[in-house]
C-alpha positions as CSV (number, residue, x, y, z in Angstrom):
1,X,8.1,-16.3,2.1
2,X,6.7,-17.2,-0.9
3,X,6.3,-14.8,-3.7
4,X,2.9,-15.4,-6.9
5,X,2.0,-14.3,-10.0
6,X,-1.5,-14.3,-10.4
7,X,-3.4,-14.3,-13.6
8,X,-5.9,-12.2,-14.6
9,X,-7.9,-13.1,-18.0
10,X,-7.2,-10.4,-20.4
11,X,-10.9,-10.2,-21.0
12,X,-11.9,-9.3,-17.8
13,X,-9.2,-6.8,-16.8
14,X,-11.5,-4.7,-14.6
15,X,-11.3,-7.4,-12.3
16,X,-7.8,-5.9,-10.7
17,X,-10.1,-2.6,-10.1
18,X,-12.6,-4.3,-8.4
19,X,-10.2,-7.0,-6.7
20,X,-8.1,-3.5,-5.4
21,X,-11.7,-1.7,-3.6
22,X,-12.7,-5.5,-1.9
23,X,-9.0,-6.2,-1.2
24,X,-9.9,-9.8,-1.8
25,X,-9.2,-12.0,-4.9
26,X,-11.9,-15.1,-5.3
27,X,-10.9,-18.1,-7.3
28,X,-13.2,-20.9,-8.9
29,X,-10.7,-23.8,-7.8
30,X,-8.3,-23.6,-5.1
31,X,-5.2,-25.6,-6.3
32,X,-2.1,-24.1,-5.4
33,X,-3.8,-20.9,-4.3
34,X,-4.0,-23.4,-0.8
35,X,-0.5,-22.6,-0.4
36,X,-0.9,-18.9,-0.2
37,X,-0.1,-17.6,3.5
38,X,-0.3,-13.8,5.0
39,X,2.9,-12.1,4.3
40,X,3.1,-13.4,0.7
41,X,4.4,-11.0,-2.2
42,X,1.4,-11.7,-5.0
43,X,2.2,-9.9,-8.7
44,X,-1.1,-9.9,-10.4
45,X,-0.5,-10.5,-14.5
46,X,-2.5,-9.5,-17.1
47,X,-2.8,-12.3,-20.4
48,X,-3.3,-10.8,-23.5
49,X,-1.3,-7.5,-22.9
50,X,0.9,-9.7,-21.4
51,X,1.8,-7.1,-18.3
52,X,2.2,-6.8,-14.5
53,X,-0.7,-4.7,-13.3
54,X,-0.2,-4.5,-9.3
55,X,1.7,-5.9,-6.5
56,X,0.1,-6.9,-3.3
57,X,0.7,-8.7,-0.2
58,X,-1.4,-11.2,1.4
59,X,-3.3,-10.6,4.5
60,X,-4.8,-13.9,5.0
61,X,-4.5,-17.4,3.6
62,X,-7.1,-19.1,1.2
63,X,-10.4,-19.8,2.9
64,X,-13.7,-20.8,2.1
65,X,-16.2,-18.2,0.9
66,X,-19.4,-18.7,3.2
67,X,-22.7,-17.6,2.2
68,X,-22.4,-14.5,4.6
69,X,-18.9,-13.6,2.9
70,X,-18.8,-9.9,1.4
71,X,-19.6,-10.0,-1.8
72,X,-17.2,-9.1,-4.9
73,X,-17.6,-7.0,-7.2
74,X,-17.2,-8.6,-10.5
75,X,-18.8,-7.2,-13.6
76,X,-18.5,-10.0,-15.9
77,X,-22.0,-11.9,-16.7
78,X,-20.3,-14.8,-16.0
79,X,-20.1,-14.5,-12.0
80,X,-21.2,-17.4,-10.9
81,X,-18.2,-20.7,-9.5
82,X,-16.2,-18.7,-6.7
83,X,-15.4,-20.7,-3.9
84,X,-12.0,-19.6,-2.1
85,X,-10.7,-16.0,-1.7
86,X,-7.3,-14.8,-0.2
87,X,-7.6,-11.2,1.6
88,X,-4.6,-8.4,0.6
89,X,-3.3,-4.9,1.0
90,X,-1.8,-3.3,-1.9
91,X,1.8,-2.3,-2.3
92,X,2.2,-0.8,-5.9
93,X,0.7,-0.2,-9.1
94,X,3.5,2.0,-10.6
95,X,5.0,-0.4,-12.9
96,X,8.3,1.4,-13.5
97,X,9.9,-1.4,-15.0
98,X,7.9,-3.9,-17.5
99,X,8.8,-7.1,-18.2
100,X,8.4,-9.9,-20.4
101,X,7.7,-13.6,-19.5
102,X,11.3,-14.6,-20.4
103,X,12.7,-12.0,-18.6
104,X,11.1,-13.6,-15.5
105,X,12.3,-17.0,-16.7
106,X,15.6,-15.9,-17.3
107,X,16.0,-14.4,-13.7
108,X,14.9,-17.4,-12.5
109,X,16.8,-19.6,-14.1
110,X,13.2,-22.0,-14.7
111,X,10.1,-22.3,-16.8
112,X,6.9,-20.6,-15.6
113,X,3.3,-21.1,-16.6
114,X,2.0,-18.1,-18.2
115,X,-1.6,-20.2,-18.4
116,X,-1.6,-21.5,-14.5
117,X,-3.7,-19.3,-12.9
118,X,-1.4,-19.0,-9.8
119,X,2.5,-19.3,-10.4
120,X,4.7,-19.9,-6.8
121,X,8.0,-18.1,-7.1
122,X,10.5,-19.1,-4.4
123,X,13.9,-18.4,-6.0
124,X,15.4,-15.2,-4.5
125,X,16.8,-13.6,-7.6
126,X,13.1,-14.0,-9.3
127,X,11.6,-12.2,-6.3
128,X,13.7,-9.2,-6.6
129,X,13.0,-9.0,-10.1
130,X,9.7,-8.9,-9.8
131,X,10.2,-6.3,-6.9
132,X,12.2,-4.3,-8.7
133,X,9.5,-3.6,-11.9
134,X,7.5,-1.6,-9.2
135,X,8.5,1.8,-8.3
136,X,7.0,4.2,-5.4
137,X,5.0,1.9,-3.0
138,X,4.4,2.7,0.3
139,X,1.2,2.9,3.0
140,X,-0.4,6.0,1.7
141,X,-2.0,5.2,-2.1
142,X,-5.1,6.6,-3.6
143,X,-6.9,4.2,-5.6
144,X,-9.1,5.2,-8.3
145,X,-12.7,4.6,-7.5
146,X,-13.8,2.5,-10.9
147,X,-16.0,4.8,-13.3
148,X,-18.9,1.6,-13.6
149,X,-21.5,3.2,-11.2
150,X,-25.4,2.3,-10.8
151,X,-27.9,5.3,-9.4
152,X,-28.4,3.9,-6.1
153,X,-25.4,2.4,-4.7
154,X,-24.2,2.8,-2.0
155,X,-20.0,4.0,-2.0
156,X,-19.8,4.1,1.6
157,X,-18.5,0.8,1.9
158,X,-16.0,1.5,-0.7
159,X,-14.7,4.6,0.6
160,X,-13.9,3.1,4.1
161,X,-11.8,0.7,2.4
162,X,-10.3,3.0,0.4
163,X,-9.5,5.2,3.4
164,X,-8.3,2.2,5.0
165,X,-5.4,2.2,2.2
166,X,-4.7,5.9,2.6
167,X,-3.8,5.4,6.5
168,X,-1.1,3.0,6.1
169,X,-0.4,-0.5,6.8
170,X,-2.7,-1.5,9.7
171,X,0.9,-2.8,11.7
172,X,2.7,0.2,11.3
173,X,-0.5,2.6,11.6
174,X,-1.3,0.8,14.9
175,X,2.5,0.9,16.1
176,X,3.3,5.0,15.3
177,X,-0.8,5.1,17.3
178,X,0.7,3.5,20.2
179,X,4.2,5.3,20.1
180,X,2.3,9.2,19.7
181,X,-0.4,8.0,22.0
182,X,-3.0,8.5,19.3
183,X,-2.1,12.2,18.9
184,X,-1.1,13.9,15.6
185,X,3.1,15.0,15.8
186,X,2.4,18.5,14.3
187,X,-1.4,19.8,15.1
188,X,-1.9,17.3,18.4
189,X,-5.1,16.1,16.9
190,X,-6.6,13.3,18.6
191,X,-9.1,12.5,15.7
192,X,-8.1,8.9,15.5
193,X,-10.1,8.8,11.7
194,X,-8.0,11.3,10.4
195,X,-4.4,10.0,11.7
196,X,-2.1,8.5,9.2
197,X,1.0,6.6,9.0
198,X,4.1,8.5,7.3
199,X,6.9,7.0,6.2
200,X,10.2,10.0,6.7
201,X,12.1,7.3,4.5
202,X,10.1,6.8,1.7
203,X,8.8,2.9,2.3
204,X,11.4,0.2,-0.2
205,X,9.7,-3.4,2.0
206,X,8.9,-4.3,5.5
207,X,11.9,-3.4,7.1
208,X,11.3,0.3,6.5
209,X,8.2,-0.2,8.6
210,X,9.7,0.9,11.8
211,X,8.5,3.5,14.1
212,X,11.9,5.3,13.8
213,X,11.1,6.0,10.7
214,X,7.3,6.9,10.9
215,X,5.6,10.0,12.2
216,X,1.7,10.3,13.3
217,X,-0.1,12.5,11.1
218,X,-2.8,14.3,10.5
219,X,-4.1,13.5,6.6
220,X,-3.6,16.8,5.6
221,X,0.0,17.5,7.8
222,X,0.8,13.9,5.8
223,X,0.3,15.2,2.5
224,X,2.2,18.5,3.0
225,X,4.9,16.1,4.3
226,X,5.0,14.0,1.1
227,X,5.2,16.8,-1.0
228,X,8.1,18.2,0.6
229,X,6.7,21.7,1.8
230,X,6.5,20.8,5.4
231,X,9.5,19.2,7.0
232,X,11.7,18.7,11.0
233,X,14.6,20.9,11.3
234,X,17.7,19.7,13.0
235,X,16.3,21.1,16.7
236,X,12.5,18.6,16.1
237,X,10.6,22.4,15.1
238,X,8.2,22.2,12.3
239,X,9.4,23.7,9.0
240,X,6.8,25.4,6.4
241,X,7.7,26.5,3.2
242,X,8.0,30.0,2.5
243,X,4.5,29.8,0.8
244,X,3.1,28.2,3.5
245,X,3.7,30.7,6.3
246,X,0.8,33.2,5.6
247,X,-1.5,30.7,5.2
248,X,-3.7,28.6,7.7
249,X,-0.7,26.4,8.3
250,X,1.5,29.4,9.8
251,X,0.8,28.7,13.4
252,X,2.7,25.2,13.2
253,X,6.3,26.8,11.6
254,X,8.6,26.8,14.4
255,X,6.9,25.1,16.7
256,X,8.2,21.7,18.7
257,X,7.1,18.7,17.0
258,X,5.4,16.0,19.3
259,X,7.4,13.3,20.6
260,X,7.2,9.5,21.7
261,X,7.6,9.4,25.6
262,X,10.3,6.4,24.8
263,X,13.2,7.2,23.2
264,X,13.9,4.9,20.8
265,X,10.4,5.4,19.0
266,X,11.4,8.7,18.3
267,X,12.0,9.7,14.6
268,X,15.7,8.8,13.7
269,X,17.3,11.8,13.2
270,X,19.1,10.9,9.6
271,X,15.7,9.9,8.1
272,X,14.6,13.9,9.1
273,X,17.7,15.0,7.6
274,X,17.0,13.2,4.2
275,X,13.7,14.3,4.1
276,X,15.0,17.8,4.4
277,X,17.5,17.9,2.2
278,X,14.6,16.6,-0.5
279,X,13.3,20.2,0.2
280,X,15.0,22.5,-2.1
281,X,12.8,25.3,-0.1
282,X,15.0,24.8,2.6
């Protein structure tokens, strides 16, 4: 796979938090954007600051925009020119690590365009550095809903997509459905709206994506299990924190957790164990 840096002009940086609600990018000329495939890595740059704001993956290649396409969201005056756009799903915006252009060079051992609007990256060392300036990514994220509003419209749209984000990874989301038979692990909620994918591992790329190390859950259940006050005990029962037990929660401490009727899509049992010993509760 191919990794990119995209630019984004540093006088239009709102661009990235409208780009992030559509989770489309448009460009005026396709160029080497053509060569963009689903499954890319794509590091969006800012000029001017001169940072990494986000990194993404691709979900589509570069097509045509057709006069029924969705429209973006741009807030520039000058909106007019777009003709291609590549769909995405974001992976990060916590930029743990910055780095400078010649940092990127030097890892790369080449020269990279800091003007080209779209830079290919195909040398392995440069594609873990660039991976490796991003710290927690994973399938549940909560994007911030840009603060430029107009009486009248109409969020809906926007906060499908962004619940879209929140479930996980459409792949993974649709494999742990399959695997728990569209039933929540803890409550046995069958709300398919509601029912996230969880990572036990905390997600580090693609190959953490596996239904071993998943668990259905309901949105709430998934944030308790994120924070680290609700957890699987050696035996599969549900653990609550101590805080947790006299509260609506209660019912669910000690109880079986729901399993995968096939074996091997059952949650691996060192993944719990990490996940419990990150619970200093416990």
């Amino acid at each position: 796979m191919t990794s990119w840096i995209v630019k984004i002009s540093g006088k239009t940086p709102q661009h990235w938090d409208f780009a992030r609600d559509d989770q489309f990018w448009d460009v005026r000329d396709a160029g080497s954007f053509r060569r963009i495939e689903p499954g890319d890595d794509i590091f969006f740059w800012l000029t001017g600051k001169r940072i990494f704001l986000s990194w993404v993956r691709a979900t589509s290649s570069l097509y045509a925009i057709g006069d029924n396409a969705r429209r973006a969201h741009w807030v520039d005056v000058d909106t007019g020119g777009y003709t291609h756009r590549f769909e995405f799903e974001l992976v990060s915006e916590d930029v743990a690590h910055p780095a400078a252009w010649n940092e990127l060079q030097a890892a790369a051992g080449r020269k990279y365009s800091p003007q080209a609007p779209a830079n290919p990256v195909n040398e392995p060392k440069a594609q873990q550095f660039l991976r490796t300036r991003f710290g927690h990514h994973g399938d549940i994220a909560f994007p911030n809903i840009p603060v430029t509003y107009k009486l009248g419209d109409d969020m809906r749209e926007r906060a499908r997509r962004q619940i879209t984000v929140r479930r996980g990874q459409s792949r993974f989301r649709a494999d742990l459905m399959d695997a728990y038979a569209g039933t929540c692990a803890v409550t046995g909620s069958t709300v398919t709206s509601v029912l996230e994918a969880a990572h036990i591992d905390r997600y580090f790329g693609d190959h953490t994506n596996h239904v071993a190390n998943g668990l259905l859950l309901r949105s709430d259940i998934h944030t308790l299990f994120d924070l680290g006050v609700l957890t699987v005990s050696s035996s599969l029962t549900i653990q609550l924190a101590p805080w947790l037990q006299d509260s609506e929660y209660g019912d669910y401490h000690d109880q079986p957790l729901r399993l995968p009727s096939e074996p091997h899509k059952r949650p691996a049992s060192d993944a719990l164990e990490r996940h419990r010993h990150n619970c200093q509760w416990l």
